[in-house]
MDTraj code that builds the backbone (N, CA, C; nanometers):
import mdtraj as md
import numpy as np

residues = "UNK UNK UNK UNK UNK UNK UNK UNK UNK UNK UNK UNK UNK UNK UNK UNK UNK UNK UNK UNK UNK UNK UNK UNK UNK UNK UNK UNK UNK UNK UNK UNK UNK UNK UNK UNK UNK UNK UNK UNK UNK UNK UNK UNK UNK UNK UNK UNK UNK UNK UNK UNK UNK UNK UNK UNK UNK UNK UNK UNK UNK UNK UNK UNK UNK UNK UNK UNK UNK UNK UNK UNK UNK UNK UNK UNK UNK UNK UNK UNK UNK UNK UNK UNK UNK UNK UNK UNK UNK UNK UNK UNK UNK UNK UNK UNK UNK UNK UNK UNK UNK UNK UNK UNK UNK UNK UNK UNK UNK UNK UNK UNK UNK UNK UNK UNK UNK UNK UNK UNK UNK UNK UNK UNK UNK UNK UNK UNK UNK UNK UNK UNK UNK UNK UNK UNK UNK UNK UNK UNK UNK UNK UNK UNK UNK UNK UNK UNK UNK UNK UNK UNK UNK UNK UNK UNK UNK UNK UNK UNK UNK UNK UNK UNK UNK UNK UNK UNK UNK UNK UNK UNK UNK UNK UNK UNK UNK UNK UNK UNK UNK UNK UNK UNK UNK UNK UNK UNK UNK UNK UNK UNK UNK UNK UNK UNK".split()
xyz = np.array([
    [0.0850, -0.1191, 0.0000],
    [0.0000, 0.0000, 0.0000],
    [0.0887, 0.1243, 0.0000],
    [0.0158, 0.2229, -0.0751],
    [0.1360, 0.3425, -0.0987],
    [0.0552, 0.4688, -0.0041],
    [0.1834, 0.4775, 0.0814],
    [0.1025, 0.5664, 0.1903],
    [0.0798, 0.7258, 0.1293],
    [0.0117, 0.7814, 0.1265],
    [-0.0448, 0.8790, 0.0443],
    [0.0262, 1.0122, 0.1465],
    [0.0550, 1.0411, 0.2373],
    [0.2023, 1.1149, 0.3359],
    [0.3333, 1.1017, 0.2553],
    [0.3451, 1.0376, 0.2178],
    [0.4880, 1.0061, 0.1696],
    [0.5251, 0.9816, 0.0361],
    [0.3820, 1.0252, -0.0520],
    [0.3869, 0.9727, -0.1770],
    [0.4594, 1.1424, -0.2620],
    [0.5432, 1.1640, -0.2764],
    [0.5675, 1.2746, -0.3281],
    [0.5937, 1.3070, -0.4789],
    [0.5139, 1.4318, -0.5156],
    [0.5401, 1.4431, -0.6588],
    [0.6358, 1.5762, -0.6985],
    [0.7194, 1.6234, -0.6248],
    [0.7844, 1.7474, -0.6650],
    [0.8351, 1.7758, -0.7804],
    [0.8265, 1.8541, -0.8694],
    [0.8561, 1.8387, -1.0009],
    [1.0285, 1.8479, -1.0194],
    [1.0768, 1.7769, -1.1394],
    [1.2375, 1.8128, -1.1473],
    [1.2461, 1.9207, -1.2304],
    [1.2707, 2.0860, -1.1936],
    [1.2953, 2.1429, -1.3405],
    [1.3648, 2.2169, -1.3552],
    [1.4208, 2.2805, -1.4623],
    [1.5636, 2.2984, -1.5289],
    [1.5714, 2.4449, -1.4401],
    [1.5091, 2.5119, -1.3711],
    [1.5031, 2.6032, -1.3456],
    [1.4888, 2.6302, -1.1732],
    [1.5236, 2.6622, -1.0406],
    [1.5320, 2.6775, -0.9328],
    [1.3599, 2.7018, -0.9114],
    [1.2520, 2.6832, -0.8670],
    [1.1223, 2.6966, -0.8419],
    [1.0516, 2.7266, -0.6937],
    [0.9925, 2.8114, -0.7047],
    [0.9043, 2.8300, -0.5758],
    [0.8596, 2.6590, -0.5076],
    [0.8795, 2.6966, -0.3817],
    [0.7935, 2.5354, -0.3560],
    [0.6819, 2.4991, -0.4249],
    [0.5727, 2.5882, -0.3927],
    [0.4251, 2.5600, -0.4007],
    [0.4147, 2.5653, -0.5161],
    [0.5105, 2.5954, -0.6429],
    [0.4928, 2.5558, -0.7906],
    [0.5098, 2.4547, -0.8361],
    [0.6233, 2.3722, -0.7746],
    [0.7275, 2.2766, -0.7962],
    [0.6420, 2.1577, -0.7156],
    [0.6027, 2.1551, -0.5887],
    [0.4945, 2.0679, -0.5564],
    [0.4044, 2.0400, -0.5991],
    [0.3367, 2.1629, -0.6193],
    [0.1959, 2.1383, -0.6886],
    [0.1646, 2.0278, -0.8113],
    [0.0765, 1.9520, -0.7837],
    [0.0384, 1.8475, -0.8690],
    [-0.1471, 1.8033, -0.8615],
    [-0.1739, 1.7211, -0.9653],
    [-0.3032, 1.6701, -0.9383],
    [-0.3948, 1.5640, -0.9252],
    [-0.3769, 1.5220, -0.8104],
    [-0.4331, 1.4163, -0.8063],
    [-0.5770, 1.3801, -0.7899],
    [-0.6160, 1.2385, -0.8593],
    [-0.7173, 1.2308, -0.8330],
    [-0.7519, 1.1506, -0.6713],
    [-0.7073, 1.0887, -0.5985],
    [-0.7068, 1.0275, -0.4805],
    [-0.7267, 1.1278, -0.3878],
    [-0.8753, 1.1515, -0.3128],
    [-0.9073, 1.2403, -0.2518],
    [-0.9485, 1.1269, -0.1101],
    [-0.9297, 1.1838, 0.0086],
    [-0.9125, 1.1170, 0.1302],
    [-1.1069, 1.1820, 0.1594],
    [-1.2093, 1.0560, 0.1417],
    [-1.3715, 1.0652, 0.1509],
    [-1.3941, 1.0789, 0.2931],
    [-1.3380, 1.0975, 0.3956],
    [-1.3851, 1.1428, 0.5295],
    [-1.3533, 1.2435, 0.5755],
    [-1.2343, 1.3171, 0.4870],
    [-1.1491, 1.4628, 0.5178],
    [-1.2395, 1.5052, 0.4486],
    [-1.2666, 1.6368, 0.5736],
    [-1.2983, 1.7890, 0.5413],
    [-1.2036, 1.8618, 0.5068],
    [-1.2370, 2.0135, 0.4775],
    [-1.1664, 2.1606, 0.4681],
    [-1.1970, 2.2004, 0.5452],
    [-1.1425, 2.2874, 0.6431],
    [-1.1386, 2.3882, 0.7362],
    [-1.2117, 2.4970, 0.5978],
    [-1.3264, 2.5760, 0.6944],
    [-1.3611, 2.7034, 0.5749],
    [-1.2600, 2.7928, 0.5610],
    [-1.2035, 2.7965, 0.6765],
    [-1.1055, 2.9107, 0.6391],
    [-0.9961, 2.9147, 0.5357],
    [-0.9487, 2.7685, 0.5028],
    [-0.8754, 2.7183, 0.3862],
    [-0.9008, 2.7431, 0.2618],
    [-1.0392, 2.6957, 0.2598],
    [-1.1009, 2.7609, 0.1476],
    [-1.1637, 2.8905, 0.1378],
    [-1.1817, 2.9693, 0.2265],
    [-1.1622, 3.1121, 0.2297],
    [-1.0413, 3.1440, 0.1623],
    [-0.9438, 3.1135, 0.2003],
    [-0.8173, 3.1697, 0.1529],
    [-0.7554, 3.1358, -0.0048],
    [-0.8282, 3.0195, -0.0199],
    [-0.8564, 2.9809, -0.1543],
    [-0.8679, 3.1093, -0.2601],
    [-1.0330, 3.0532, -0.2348],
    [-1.1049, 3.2011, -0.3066],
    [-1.0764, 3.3178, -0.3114],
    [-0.9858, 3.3854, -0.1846],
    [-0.9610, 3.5090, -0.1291],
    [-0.8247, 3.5375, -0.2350],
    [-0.7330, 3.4616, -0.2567],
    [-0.6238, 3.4421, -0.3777],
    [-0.6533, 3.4229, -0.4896],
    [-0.7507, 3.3649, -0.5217],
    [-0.8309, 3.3924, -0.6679],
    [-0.8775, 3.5336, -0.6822],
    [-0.9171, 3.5933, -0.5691],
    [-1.0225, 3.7274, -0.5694],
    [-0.8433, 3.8076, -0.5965],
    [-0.7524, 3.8218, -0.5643],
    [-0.6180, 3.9283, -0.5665],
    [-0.5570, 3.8807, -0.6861],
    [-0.5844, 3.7631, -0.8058],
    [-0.5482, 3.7846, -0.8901],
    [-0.5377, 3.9250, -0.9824],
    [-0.4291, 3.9040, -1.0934],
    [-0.3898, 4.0155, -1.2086],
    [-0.5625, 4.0141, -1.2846],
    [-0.5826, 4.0587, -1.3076],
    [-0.6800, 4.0728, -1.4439],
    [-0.7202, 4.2639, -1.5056],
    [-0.7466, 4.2136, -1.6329],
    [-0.7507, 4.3436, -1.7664],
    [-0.8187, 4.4679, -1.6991],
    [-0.7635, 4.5578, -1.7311],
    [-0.8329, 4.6990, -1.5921],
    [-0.8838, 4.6939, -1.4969],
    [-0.8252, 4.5429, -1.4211],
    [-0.8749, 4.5324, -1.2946],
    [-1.0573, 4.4871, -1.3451],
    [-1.0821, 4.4303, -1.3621],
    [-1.2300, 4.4028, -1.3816],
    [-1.2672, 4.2970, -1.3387],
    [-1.1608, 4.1796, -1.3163],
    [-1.2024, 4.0559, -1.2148],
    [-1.3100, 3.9976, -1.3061],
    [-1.2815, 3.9544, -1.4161],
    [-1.3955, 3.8573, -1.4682],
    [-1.4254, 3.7351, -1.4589],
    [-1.4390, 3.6995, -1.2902],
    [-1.4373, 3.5230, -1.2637],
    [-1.4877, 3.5630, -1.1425],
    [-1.6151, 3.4029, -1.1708],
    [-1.7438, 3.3796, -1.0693],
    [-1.6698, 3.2605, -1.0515],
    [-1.7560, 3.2586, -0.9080],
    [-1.6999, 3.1018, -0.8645],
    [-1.8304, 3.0624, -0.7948],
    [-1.8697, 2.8932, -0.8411],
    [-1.9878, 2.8020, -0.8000],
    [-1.8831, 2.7371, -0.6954],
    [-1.9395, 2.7625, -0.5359],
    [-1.8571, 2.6825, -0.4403],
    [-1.9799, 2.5553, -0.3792],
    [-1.9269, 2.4458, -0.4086],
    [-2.0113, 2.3055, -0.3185],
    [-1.9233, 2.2309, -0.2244],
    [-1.9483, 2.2118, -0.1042],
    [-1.8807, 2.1284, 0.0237],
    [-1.9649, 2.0301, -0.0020],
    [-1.8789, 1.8829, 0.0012],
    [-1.8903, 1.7512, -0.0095],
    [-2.0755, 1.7609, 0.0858],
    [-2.1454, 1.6578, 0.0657],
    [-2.1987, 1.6969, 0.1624],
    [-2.3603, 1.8029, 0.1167],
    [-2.3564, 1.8798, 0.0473],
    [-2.4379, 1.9886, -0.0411],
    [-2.4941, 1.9510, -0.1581],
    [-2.6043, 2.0493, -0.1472],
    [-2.6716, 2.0047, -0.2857],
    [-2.5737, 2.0770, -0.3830],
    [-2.5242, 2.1667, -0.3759],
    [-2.4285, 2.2007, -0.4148],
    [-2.3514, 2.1179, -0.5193],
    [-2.2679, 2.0979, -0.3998],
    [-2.1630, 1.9841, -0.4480],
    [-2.2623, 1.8483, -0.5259],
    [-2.3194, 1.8039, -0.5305],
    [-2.4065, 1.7125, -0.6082],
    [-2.4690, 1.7581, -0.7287],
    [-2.5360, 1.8849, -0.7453],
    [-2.5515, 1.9509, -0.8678],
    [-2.4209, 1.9451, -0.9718],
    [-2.3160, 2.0332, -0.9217],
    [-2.1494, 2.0324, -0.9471],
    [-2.1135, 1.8761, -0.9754],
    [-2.1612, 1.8131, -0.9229],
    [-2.1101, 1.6806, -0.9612],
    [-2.1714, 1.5425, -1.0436],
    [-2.2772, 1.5559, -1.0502],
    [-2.3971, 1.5307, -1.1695],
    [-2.3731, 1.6022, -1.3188],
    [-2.2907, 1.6815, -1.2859],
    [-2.2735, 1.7251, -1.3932],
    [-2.1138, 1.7182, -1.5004],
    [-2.0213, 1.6342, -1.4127],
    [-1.9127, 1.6139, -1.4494],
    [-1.9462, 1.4645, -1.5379],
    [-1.8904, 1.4818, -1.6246],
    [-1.8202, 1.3417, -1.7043],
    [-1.7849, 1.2151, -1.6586],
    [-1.7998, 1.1000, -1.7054],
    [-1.7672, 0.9946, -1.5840],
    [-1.6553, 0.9662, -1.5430],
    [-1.5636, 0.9978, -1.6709],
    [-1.4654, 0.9802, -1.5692],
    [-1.4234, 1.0513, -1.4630],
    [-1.4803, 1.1201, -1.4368],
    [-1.4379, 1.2270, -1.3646],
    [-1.5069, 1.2237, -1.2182],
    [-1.6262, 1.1960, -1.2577],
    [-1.7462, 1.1437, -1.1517],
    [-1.6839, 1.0390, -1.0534],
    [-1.6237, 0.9156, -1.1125],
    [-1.6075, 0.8339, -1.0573],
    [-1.4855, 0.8265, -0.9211],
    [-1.3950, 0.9604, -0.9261],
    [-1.3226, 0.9895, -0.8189],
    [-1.3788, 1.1289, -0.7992],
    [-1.4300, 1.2137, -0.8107],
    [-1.4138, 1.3406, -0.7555],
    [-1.5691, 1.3557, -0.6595],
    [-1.6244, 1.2369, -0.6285],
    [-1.7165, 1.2458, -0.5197],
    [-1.6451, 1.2463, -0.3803],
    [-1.4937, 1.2337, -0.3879],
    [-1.4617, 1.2163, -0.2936],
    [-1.3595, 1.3513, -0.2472],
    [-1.3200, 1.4486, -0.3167],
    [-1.3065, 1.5956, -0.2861],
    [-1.3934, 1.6238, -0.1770],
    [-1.3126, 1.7192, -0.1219],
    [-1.4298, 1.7985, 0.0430],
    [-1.4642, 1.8956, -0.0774],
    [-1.4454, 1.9623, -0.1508],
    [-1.5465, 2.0957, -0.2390],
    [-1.5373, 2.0585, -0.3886],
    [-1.5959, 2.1076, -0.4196],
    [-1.5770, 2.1282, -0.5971],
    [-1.6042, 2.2288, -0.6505],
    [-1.5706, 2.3061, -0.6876],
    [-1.5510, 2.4444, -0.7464],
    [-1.5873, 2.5062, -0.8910],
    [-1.7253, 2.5657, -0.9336],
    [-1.7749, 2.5707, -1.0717],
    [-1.6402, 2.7355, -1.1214],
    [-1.5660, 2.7436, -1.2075],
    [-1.4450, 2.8543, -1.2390],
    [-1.5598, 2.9122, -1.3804],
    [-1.5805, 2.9932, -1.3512],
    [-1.6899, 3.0955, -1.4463],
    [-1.6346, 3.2156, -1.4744],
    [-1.6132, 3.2324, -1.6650],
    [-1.6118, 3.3247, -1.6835],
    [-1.6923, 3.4315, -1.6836],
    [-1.6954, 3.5647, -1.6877],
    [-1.7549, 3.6268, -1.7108],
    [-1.7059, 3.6767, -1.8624],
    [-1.7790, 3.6501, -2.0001],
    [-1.7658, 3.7015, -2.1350],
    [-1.7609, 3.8480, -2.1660],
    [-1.8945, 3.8809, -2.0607],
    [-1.9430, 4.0307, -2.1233],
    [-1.9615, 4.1511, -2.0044],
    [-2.0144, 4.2536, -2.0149],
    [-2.0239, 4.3459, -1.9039],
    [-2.1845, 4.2948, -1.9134],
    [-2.2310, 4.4176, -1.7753],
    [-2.3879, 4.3952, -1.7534],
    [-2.4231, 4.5193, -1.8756],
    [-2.3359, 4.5776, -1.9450],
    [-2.4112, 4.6551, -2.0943],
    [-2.4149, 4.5916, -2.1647],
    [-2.3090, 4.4361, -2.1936],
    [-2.3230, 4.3970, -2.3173],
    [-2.1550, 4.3727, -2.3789],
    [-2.0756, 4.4745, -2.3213],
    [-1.9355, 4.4820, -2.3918],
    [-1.8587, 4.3705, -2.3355],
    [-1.8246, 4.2833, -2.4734],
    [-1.7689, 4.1709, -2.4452],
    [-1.6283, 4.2101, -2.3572],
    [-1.5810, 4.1577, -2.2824],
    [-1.4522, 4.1010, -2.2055],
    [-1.3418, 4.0312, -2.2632],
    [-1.3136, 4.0470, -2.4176],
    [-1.1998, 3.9505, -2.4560],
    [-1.1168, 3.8694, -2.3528],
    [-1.0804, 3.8919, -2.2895],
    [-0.9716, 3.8542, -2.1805],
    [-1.0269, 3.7802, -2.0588],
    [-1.1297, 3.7748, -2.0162],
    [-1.2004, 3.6771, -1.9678],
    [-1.1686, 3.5497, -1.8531],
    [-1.1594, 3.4608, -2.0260],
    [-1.1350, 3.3306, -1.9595],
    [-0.9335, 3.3349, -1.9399],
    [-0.8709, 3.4311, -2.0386],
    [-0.7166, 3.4168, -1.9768],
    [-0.7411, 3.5065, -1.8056],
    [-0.7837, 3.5659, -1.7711],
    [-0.7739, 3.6372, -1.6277],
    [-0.8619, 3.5126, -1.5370],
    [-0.9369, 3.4711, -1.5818],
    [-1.0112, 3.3481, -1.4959],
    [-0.9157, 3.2235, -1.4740],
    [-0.8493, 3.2357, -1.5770],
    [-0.7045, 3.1083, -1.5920],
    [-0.6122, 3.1676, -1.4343],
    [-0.5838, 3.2875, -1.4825],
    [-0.5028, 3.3307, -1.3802],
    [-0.5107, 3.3066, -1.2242],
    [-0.6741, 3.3250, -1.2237],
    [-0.7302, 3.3887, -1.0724],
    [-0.7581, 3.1877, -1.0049],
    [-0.7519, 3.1113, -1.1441],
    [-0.7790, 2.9755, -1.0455],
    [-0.6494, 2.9364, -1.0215],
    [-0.5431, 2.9625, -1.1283],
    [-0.3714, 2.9264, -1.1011],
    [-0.3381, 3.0127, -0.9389],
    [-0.3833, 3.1162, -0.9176],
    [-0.3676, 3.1453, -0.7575],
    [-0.4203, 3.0588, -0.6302],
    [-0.5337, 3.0693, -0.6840],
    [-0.6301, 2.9410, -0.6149],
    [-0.5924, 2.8197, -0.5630],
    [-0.4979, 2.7470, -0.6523],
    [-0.4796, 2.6171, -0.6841],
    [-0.3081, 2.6513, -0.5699],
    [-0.2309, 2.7396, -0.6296],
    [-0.1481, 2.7454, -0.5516],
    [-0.1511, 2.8036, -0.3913],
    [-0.2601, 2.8525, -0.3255],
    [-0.2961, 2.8868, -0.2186],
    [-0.3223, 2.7907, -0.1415],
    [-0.3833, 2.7245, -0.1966],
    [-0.4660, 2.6183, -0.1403],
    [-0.3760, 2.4615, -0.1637],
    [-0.2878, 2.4896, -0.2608],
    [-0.1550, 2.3621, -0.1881],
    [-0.0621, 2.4330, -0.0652],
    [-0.0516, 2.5088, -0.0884],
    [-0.0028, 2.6418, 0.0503],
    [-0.0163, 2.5843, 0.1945],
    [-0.1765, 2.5835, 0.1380],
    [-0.2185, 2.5369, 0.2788],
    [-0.2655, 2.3976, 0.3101],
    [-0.1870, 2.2905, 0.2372],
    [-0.1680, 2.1545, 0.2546],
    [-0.3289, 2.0943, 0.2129],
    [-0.3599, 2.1938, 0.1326],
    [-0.4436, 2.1111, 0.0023],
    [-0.4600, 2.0595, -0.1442],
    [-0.5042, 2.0005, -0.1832],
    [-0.4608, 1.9256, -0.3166],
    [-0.5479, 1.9889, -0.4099],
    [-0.5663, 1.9676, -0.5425],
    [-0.6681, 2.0511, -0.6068],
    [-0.6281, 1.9464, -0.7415],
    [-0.7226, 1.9622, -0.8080],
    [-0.7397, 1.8749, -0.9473],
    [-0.8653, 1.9593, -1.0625],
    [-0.7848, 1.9714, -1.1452],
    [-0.8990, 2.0838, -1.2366],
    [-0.9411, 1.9770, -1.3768],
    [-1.0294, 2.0257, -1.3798],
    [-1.1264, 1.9176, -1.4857],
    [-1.2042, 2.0329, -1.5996],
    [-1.1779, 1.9770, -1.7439],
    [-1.2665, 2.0458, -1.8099],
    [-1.3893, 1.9228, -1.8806],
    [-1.4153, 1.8182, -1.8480],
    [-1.4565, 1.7304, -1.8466],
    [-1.6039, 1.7049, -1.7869],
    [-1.6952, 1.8325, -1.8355],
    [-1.8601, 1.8108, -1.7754],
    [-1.9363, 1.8878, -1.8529],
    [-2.0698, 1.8946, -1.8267],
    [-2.1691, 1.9601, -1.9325],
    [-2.1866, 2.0564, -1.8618],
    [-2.1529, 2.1601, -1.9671],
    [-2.1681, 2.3144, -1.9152],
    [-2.3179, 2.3460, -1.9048],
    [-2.4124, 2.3122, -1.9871],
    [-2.5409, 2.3301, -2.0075],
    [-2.6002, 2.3250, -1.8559],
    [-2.5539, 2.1779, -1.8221],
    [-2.5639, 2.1625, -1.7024],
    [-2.5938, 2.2182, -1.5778],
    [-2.4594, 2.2745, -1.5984],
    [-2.4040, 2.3798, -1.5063],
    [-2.5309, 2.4923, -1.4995],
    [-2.5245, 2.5426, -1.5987],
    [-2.6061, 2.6703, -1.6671],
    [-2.7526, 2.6816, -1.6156],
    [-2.8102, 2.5452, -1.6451],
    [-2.9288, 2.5184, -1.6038],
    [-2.9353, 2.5178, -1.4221],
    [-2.8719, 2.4455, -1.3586],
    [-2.8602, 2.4184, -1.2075],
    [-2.8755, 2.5336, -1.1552],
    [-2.7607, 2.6292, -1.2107],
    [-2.7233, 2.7474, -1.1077],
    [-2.7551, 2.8788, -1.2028],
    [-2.8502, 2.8986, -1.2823],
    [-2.9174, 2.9749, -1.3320],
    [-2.8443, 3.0758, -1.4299],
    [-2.7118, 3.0353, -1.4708],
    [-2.6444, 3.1224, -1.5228],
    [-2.7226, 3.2127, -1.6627],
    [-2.6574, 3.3593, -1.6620],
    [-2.6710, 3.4017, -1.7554],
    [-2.5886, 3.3670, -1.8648],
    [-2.6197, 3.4204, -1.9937],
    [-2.5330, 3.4080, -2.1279],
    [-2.4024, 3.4801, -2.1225],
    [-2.3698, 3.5921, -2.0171],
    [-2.2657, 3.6359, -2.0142],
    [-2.1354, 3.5715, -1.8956],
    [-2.2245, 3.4625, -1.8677],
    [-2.1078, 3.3773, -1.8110],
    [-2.1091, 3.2688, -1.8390],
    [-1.9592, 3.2235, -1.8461],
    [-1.9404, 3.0315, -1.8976],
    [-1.8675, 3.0097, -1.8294],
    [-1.9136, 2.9047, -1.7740],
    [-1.8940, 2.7647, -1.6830],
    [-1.7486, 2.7224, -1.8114],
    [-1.6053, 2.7277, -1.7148],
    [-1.5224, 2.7048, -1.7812],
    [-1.4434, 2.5490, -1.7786],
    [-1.4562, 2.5676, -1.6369],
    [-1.3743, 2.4544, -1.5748],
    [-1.4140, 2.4021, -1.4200],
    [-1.4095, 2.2827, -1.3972],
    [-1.4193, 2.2546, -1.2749],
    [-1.2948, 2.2174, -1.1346],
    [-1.2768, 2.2671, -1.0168],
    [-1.1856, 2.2317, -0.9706],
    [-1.2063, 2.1966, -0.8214],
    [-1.1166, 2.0309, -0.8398],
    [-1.2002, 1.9778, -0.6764],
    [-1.0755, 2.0060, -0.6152],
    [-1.0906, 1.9990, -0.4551],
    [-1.0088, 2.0152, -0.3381],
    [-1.0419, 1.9305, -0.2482],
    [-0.9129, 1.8864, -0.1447],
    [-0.9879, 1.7885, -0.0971],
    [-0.8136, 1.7425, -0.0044],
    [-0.8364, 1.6748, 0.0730],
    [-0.6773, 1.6199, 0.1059],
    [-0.6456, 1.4699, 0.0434],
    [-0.5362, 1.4686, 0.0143],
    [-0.4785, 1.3459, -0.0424],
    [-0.4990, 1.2567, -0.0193],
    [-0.5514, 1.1411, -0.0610],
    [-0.5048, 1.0031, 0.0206],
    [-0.4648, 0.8952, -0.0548],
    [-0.4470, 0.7810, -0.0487],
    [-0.3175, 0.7087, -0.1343],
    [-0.3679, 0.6484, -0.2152],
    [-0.2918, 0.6349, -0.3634],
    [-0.3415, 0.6317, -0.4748],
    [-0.3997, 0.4496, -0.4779],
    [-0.3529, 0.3732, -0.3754],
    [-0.4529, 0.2451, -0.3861],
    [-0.6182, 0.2626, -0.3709],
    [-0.6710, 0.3864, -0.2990],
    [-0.7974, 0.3772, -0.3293],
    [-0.8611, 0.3942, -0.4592],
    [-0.7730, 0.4085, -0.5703],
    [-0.8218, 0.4692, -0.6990],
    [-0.8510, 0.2704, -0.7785],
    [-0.9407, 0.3120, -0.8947],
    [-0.9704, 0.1949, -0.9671],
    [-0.8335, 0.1930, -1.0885],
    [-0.7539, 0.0554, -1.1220],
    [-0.6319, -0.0028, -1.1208],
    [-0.6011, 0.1342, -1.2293],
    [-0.6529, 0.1778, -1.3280],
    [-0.6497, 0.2434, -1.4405],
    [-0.5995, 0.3768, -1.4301],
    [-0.6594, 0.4578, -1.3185],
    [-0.6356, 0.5447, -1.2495],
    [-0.5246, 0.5678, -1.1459],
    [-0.4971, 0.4300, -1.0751],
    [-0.3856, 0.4469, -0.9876],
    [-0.2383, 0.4829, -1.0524],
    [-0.2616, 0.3892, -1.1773],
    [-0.1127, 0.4130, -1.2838],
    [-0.1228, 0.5512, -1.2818],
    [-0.2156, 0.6256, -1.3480],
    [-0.1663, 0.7485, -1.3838],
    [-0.1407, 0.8484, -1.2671],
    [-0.1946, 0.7839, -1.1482],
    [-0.1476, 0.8644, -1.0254],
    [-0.0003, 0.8539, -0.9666],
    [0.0505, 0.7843, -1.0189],
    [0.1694, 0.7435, -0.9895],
    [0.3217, 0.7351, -1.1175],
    [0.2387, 0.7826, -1.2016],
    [0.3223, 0.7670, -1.3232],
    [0.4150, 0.8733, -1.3148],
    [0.5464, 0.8952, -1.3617],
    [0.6127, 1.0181, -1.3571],
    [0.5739, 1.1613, -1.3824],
    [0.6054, 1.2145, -1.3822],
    [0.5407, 1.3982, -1.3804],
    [0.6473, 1.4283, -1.5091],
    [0.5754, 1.4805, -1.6166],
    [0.6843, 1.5175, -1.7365],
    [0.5746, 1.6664, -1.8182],
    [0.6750, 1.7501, -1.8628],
    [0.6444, 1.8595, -1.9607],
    [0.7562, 1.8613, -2.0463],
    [0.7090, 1.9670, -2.1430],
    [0.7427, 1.9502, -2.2431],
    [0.8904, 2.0420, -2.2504],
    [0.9894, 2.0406, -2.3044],
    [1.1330, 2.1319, -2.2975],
    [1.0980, 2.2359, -2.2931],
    [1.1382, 2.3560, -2.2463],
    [1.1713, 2.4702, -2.2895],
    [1.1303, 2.5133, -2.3884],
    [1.2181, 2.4550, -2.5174],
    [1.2371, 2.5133, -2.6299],
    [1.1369, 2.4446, -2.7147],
    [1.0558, 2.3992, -2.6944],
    [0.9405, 2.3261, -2.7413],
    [0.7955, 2.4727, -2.7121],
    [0.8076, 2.5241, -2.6110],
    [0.6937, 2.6054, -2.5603],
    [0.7479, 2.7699, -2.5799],
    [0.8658, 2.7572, -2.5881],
    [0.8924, 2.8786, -2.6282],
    [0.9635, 2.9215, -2.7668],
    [0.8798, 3.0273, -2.8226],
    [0.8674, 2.9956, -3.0143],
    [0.9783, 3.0818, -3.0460],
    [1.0031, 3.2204, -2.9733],
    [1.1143, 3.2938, -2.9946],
    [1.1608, 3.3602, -2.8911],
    [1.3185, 3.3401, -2.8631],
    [1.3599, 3.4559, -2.7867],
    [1.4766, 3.4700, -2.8005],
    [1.4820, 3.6092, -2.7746],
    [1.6617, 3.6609, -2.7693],
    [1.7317, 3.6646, -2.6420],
])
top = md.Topology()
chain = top.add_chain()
for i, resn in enumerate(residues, 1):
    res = top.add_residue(resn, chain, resSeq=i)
    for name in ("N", "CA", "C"):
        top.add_atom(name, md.element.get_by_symbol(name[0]), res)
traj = md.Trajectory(xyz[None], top)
């Protein structure tokens, strides 16, 4: 059995890294009797809310469900199966909503890149504070839309569960591989097209 304390994924990379970058990883093996402290996830959200975004306009809603909630069951009825099949066991799940347009109408180009931003804070806050996080684009937005009444000027982008770790033998055999498989990206010079 692989004790899920000791299972570490720190990344190797060519470059000296913040911890909480270099740790950060995503697993699906979520520990089904662990809670979140709210305040964790306060601080979550609260680092999503101090993200960068385009004149300051903050174009990202967030659908919050605790394990436990209709919430979280709406949010999760609505994910994909594969996805379904471990992320009932996250303490929250998190609907990441853009906002497209203003309340006049004037689209937001920039949007879903500042919503990218404000959950990449999120995600690193909240390993910060010795939580795990796993982001999914893998569910029916309609879904979403319908449940929690969204307007047309927001899209349901992405989903992201939280939850504390626990060891990748609770996962079904298919899943455990990839929980355990090495951590790899792509070179440098593969992602970067030009520089001097």
């Amino acid at each position: 059995m692989t004790d899920a304390t000791t299972h570490t994924r720190t990344a190797t990379t060519d470059a000296p890294l913040l911890d909480v970058l270099a740790e950060r990883w995503s697993p699906r093996s979520f520990d089904a009797d662990a809670t979140i402290d709210a305040h964790a996830l306060d601080a979550a959200l609260e680092a999503a809310r101090w993200a960068p975004s385009a004149s300051n306009s903050q174009p990202w809603r967030f659908i919050v469900g605790r394990r436990g909630t209709r919430t979280f069951e709406q949010v999760h009825a609505a994910l994909a199966d594969g996805n379904r099949v471990w992320a009932d066991k996250a303490a929250a799940l998190v609907v990441n909503v853009a906002e497209t347009a203003d309340l006049d109408g004037t689209p937001r180009p920039w949007g879903h890149y500042d919503l990218g931003q404000s959950v990449a804070y999120l995600a690193a806050q909240a390993h910060h504070d010795g939580l795990h996080t796993h982001q999914m684009g893998g569910f029916d937005r309609d879904t979403v839309r319908r449940a929690f009444g969204l307007d047309e000027r927001f899209e349901p982008v992405s989903i992201i569960a939280i939850g504390v770790l626990a060891s990748p033998d609770a996962l079904p055999e298919r899943l455990r591989e990839r929980e355990v498989a090495p951590r790899r990206r792509m070179p440098l010079d593969e992602i970067v097209l030009h520089r001097d």
